[in-house]
N, C-alpha and C positions, 0 to 999 in steps of 0.2 A: 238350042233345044229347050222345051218347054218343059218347066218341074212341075213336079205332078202333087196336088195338097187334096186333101180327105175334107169334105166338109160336111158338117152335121146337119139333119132336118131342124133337129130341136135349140140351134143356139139364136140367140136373138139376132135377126137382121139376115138372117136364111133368107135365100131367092135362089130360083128353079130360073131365073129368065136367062140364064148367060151359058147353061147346060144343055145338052143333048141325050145324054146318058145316065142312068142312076145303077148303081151296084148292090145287090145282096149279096153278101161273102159268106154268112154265116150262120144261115139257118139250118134247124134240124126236124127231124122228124122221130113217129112211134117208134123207130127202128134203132133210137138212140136213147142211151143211158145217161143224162148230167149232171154231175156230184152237187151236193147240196152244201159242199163246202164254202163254196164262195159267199155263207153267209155267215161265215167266222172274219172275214175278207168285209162286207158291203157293211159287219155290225162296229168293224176299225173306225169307219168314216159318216158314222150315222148315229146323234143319241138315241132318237126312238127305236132303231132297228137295235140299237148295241139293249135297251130294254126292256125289249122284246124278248131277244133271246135269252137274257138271262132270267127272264121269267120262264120261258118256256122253259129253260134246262133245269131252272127248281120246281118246275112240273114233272118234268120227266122223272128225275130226278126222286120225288114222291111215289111215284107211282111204280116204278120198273124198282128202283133201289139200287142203280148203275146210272153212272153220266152219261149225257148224250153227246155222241158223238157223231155229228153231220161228214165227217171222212167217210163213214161207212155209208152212206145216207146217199139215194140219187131219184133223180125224179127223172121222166119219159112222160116228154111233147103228147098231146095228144093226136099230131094231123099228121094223117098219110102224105106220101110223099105228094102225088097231085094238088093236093088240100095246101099241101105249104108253099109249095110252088108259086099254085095260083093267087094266095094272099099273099105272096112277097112282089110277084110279078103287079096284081093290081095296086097296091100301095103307090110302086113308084108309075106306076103307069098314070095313076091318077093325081100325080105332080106334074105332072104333062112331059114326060123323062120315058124316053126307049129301054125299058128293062132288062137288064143282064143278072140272073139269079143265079145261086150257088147254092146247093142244099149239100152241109157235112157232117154225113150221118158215121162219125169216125169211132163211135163204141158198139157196131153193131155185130163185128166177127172179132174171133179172136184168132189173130194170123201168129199164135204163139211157135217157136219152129218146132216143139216138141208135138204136136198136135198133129193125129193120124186125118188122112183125109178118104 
């Protein structure tokens, strides 16, 4: 049996000619909320980004007179579901790749059990 490896578009020495299929697993749409925290996360492994945000939090900072906190913080895709689709779908289409897309719009309901329906 053949094992299965993830290869990326963006590492050097990427080629599409030995492929037939390309995957999107993770895109999202307006219908979805995604925390803005993973920029406490991407500013760990970045100096510009890590200086960034410590400017912006002595922005905030001045101005509000409370810290910023990006836990509470989330931003929403702007594209309908069709819209996202279809740009995830041509992207790999146009690597010359059969597209298999996945849109996970997984903060759009709240399936809490207490919740009347």
């Amino acid at each position: 049996m053949k094992t299965t490896r993830i290869h990326l578009q963006w590492v050097p020495g990427f080629s599409t000619k030995f492929y037939r299929i390309g995957v999107s697993l993770y895109s999202h749409t307006l219908h979805s909320r995604e925390s803005l925290d993973l920029f406490y996360w991407a500013a760990g492994h970045s100096d510009l980004l890590r200086m960034a945000l410590l400017h912006t939090e002595r922005r905030f900072r001045t101005f509000y007179g409370s810290d910023l906190d990006l836990q509470k913080g989330w931003w929403t895709p702007p594209l309908a579901p069709l819209d996202a689709y279809t740009v995830e779908f041509d992207q790999i289409q146009n690597l010359g790749l059969k597209p298999i897309v996945s849109l996970t719009d997984h903060d759009d309901r709240d399936f809490t059990p207490t919740q009347e329906r």
